[in-house]
ChimeraX commands (.cxc) that place a marker at each C-alpha (Angstrom):
marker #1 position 150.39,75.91,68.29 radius 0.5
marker #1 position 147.71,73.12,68.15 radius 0.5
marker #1 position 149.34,70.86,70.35 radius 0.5
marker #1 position 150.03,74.01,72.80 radius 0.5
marker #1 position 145.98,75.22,72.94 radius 0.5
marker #1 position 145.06,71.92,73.46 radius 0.5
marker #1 position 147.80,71.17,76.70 radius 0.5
marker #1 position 147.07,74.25,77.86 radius 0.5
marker #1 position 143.13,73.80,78.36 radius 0.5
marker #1 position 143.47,70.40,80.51 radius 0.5
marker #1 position 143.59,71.05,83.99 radius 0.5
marker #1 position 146.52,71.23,86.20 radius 0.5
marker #1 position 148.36,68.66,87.96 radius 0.5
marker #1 position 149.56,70.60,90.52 radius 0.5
marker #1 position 148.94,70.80,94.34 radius 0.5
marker #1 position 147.66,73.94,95.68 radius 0.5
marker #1 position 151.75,73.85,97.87 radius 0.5
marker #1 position 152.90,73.23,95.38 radius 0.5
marker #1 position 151.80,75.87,92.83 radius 0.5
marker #1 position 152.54,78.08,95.97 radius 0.5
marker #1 position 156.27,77.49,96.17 radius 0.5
marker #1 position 156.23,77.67,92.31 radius 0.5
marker #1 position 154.66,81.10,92.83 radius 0.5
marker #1 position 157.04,82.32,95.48 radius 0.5
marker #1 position 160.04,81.41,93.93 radius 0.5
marker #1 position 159.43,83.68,90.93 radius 0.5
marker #1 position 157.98,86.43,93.47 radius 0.5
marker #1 position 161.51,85.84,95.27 radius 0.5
marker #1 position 163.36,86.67,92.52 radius 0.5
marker #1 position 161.78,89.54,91.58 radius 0.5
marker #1 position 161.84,91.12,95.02 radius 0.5
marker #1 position 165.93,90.35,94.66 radius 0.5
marker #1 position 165.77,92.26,91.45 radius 0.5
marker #1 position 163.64,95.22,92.50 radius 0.5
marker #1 position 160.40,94.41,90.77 radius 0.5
marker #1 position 157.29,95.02,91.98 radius 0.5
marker #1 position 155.28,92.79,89.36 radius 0.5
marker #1 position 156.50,90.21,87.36 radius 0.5
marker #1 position 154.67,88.39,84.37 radius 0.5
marker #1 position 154.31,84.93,85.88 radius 0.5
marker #1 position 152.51,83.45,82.52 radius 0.5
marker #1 position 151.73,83.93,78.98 radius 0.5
marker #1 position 148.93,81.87,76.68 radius 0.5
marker #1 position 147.45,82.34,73.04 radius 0.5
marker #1 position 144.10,84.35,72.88 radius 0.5
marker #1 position 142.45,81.28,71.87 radius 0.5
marker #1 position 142.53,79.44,75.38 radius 0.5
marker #1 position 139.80,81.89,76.14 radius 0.5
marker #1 position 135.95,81.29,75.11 radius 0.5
marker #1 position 135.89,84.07,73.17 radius 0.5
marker #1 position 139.60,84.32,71.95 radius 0.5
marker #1 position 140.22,87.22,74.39 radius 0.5
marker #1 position 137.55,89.47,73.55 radius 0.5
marker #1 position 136.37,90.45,77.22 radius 0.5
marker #1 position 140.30,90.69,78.76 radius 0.5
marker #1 position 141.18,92.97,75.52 radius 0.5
marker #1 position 137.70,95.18,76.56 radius 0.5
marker #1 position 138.40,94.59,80.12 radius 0.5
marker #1 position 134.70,93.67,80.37 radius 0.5
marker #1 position 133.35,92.71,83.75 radius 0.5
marker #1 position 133.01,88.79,84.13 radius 0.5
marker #1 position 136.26,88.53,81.61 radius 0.5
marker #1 position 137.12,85.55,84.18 radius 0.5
marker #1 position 134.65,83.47,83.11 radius 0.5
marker #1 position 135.91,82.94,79.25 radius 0.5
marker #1 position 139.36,81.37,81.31 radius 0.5
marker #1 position 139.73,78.21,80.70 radius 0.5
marker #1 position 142.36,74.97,81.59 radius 0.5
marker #1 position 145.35,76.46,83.07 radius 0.5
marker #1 position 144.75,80.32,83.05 radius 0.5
marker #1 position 141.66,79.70,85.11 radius 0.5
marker #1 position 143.27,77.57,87.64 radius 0.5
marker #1 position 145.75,80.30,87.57 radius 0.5
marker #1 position 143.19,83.08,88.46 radius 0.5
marker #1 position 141.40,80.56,90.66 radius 0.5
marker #1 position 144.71,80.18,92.89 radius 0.5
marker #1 position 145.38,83.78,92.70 radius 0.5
marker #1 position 141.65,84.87,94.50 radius 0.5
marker #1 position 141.66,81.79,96.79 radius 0.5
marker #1 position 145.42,82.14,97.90 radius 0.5
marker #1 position 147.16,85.40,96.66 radius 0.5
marker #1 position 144.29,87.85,96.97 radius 0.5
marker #1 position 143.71,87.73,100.41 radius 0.5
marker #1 position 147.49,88.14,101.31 radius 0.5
marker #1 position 147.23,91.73,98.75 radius 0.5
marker #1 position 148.59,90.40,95.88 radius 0.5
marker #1 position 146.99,92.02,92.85 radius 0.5
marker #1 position 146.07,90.07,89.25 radius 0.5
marker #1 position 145.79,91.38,85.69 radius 0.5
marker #1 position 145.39,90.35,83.02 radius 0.5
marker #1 position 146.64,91.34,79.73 radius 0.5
marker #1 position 146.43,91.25,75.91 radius 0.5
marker #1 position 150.37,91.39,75.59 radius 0.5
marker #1 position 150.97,91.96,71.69 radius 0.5
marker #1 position 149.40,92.11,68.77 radius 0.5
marker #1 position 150.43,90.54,65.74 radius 0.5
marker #1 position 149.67,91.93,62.31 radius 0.5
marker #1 position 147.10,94.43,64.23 radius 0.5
marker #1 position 144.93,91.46,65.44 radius 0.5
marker #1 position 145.34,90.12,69.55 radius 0.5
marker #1 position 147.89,87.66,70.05 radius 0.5
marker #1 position 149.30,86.15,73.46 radius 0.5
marker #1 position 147.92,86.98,76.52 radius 0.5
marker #1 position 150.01,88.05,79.72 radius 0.5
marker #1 position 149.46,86.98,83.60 radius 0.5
marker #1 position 150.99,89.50,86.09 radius 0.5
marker #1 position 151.11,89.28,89.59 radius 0.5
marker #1 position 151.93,92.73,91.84 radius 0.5
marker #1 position 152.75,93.88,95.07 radius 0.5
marker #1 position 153.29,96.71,97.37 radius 0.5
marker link #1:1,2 radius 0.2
marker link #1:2,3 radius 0.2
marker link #1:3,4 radius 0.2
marker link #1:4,5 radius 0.2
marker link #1:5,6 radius 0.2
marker link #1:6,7 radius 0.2
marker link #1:7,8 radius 0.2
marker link #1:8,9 radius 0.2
marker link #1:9,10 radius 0.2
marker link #1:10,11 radius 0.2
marker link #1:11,12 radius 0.2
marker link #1:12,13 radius 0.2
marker link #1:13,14 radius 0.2
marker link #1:14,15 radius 0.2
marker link #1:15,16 radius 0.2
marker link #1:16,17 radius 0.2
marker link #1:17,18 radius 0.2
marker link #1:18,19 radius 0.2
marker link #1:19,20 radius 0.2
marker link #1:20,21 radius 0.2
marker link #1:21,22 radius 0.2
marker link #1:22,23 radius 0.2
marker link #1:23,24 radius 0.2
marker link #1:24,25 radius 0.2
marker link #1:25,26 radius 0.2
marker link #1:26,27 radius 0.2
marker link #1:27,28 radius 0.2
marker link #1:28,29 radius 0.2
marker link #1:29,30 radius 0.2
marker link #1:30,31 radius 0.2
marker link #1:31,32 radius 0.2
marker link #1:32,33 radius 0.2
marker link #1:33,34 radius 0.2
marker link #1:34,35 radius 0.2
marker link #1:35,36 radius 0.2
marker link #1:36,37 radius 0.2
marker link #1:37,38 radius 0.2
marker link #1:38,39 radius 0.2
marker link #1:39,40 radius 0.2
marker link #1:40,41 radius 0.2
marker link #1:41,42 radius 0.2
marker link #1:42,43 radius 0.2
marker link #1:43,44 radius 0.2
marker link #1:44,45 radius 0.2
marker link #1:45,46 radius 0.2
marker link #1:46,47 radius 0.2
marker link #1:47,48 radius 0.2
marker link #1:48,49 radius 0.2
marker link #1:49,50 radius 0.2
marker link #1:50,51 radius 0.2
marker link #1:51,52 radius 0.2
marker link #1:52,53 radius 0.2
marker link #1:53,54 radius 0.2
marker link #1:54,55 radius 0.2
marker link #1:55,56 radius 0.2
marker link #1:56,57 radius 0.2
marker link #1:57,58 radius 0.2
marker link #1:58,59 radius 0.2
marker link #1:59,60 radius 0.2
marker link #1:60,61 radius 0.2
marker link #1:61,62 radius 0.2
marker link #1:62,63 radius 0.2
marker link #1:63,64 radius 0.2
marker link #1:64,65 radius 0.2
marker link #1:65,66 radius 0.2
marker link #1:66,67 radius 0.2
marker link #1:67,68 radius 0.2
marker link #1:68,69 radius 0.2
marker link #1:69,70 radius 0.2
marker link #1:70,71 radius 0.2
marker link #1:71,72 radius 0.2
marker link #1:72,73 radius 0.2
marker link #1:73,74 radius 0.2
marker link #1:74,75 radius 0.2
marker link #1:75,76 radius 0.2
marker link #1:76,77 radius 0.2
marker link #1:77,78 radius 0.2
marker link #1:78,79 radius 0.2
marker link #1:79,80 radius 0.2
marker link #1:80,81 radius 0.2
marker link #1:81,82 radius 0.2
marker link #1:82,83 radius 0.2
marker link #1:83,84 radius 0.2
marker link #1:84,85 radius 0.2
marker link #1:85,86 radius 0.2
marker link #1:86,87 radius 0.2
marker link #1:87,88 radius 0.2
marker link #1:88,89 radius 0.2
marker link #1:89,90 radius 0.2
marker link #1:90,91 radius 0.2
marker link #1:91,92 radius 0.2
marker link #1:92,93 radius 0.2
marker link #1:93,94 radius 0.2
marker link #1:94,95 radius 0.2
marker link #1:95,96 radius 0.2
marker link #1:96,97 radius 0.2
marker link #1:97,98 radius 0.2
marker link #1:98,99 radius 0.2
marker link #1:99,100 radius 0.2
marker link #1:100,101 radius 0.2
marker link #1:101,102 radius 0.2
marker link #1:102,103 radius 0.2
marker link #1:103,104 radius 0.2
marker link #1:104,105 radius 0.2
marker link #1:105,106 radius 0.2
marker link #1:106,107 radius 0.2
marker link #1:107,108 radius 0.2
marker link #1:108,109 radius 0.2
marker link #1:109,110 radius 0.2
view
């Protein structure tokens, strides 16, 4: 789980076309199955600054404990995905032994 935090918090490699075509593909395929959100990403609490604290209290400025990957994520989402209506949340996903655990991304749409 280490080895996972640690990949996790470098940056991305990706282009911004091609995260985009990433992106639309899974959007695709949840349009062909009738879904109006999908969960496009999932991460340990403790890829956040504070281990999840501000998501789990929805606190404004939770955005700012992102780091690595699940920032670039959120950063693609309001430069790109945003502006065409797609909506963003954020998630504390399950809760293992009563304490938070993994962390989903979810992307909507009308």
């Amino acid at each position: 789980k280490n080895a996972l935090i640690q990949e996790l918090q470098k940056p991305p490699s990706l282009s911004p076309d091609e995260k985009l075509k990433h992106v639309a593909a899974i959007i695709d395929r949840a349009i062909k199955n009738g879904q109006r959100e999908v969960q496009v990403f999932r991460f340990p609490h403790e890829v956040c600054t504070d281990r999840g604290r501000a998501i789990n209290q929805a606190e404004p400025g939770w955005e700012n404990t992102l780091t690595g990957i699940p920032k670039d994520m959120y950063q693609f989402w309001y430069d790109h995905l945003r502006p065409l209506g797609y909506k963003a949340r954020f998630q504390m996903i399950d809760f293992p032994g009563g304490m938070p655990g993994d962390i989903g991304i979810f992307l909507s749409w009308k």
